[in-house]
N, C-alpha and C positions, 0 to 999 in steps of 0.2 A: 504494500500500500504506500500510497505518496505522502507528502507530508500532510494532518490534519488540517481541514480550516479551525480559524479560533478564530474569532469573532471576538468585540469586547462594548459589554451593554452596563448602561448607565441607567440605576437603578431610581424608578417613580417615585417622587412625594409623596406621600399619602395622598394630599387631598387633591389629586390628578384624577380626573374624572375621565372615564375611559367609557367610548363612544362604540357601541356594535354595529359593525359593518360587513355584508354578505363575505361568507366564506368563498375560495377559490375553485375552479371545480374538483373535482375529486379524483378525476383522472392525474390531473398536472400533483396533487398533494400525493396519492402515493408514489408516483414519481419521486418527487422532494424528497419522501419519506426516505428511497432507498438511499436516494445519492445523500441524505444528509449523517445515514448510521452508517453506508462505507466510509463516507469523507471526513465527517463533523462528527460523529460520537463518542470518540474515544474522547475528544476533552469538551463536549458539551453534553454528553449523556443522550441516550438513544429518544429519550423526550423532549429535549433542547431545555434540561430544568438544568442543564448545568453539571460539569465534573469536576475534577481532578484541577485539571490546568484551564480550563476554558470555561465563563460566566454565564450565569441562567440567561437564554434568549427571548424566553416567553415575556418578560418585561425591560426588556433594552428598548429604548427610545427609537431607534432605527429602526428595527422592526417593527414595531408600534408603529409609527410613520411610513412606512411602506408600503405601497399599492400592488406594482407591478415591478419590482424590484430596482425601480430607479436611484433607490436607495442602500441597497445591498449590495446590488452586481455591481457600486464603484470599488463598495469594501473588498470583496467577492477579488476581481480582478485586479486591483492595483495593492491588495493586500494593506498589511499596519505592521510594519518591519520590527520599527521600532519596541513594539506591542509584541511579538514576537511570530507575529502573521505574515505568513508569506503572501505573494500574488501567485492567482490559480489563471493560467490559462482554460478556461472552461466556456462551452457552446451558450451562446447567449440562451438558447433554449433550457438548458441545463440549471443555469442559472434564477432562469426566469423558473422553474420546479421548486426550486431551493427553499426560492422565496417563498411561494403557494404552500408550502409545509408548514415554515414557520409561520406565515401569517394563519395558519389553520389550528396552531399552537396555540397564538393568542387569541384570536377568537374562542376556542376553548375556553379560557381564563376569564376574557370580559363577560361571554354571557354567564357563565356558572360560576365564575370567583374563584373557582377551583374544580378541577377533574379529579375523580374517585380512581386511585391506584386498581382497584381491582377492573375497572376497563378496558385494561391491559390484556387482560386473563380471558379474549375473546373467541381462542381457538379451539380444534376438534383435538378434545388429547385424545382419541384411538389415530388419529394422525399425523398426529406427534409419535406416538411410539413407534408406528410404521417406518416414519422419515428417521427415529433415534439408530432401529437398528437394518435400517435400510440404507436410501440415497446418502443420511449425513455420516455414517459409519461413526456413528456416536458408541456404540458398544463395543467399538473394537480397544474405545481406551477407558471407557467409563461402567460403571455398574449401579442398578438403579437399588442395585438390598448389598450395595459394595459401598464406593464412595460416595454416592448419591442419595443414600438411604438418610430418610430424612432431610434433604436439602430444602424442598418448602416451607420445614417447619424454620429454617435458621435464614430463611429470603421474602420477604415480599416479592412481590410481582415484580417492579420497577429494578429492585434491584437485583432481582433472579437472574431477568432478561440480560441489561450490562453483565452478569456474571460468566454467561454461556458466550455474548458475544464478545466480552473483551476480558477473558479470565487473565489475561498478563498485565493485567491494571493494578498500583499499588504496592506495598514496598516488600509484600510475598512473594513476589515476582519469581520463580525459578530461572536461572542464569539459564543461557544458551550455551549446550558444549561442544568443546571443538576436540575433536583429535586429529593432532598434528603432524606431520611426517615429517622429519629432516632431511639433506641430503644425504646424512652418513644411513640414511635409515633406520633410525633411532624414530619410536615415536613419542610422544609425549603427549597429554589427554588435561584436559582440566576444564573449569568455569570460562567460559569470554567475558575477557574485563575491558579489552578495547577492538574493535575491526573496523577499517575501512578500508576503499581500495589497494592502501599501499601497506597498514600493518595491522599484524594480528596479536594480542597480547593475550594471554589467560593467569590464571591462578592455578596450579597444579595441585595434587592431593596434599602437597609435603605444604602446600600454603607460599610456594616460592611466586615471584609474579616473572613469568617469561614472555620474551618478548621478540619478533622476527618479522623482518620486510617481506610480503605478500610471494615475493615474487621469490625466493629462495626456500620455499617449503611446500608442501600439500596439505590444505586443512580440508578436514569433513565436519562441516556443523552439525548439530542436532539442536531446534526448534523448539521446546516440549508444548507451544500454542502453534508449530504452524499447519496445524490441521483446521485449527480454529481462523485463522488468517484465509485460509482458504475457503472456506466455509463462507464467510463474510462476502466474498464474492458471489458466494450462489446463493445464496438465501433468497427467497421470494416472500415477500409481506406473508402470505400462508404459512410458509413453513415455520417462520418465526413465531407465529401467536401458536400454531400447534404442537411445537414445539414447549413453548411455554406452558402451556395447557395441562402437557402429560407431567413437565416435571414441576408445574405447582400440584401435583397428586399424589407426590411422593413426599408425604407427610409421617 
């Protein structure tokens, strides 16, 4: 995945009186919906209520103010560097979804003040379990009377969802590992503490921190989320609520 959008909202006065105005069509919002939990959820949360690194969007002023994203899409493409927000080359139509999502966010908010978490919880769990040990090949690393036993009872909804789809979130994060080949053919195996193009660094069992130019070794990584990375690409709005479904039932 490319780098996140982050966005950054400036949060209402109280006594800002907020005006309801028709929602987007529904086509164009679940559109938005996808492109905003591949692109935008890891640091705004799969609801735009806000995560980790990136601010709740259901009440930023821009958003609020936006129509047809005349207001976003400058954010949107020329980014907030400074802010830690890159520029997204992305199709003005793409953009124009984005926005249709969040604005469907807020309208959520101003008519009802608040959306009930368990609305989340809208899918078929027998088709959830289908897709857990089917298409998403969720049983090949998960078990639901294993690690999973009991998961709804220790997750709401909201936060269930974030959990299946961005489980590398937060400072439990399992390292990425590498096992390294030298030239002498020696290899050596540990945690990745640093990679990028030119170098690879790990911590090894003895806790030594080694360190070698890209280009003078063979590493093989191991991912322990990137199944779940993968996943994130094919998800279809179904399979996520069904998903959710079966394993808020695993109580």
């Amino acid at each position: 995945m490319g780098a996140a959008l982050v966005f950054w909202a400036i949060a209402l006065p109280a006594q800002v009186q907020l005006i309801s105005r028709p929602v987007p069509p529904a086509d164009a919002v679940d559109r938005g919906q996808k492109l905003f939990v591949a692109n935008c959820g890891f640091c705004h949360g799969a609801t735009a209520r806000g995560g980790e690194s990136g601010p709740d969007l259901v009440r930023s002023v821009i958003v609020l103010d936006d129509d047809n994203a005349e207001h976003i899409g400058p954010v949107i493409q020329q980014g907030r560097t400074d802010k830690g927000m890159p520029a997204f080359d992305l199709p003005q139509a793409q953009v124009g979804d984005i926005a249709a999502f969040l604005r469907s966010r807020t309208q959520t908010a101003i008519d009802r003040r608040a959306y009930a978490l368990q609305e989340l919880n809208t899918g078929d769990a027998k088709a959830g379990a289908v897709y857990f040990n089917g298409a998403g090949k969720c049983n090949t690393c998960h078990s639901p009377t294993g690690d999973l036993a009991g998961v709804a009872a220790r997750y709401e909804s909201q936060a269930l969802l974030e959990r299946f789809l961005y489980p590398g979130r937060g400072p439990r994060r399992k390292p990425v590992q590498a096992t390294v080949k030298l030239a002498s053919g020696q290899t050596v195996a540990g945690d990745v503490e640093y990679l990028d193009d030119f170098t690879i660094s790990i911590r090894d069992a003895e806790n030594n921190y080694r360190s070698w130019p890209r280009e003078s070794v063979q590493a093989t990584l191991s991912d322990p989320y990137a199944a779940h990375q993968e996943l994130l690409r094919k998800y279809t709005d179904a399979d996520m609520h069904n998903l959710l479904a079966y394993l808020a039932g695993l109580k």
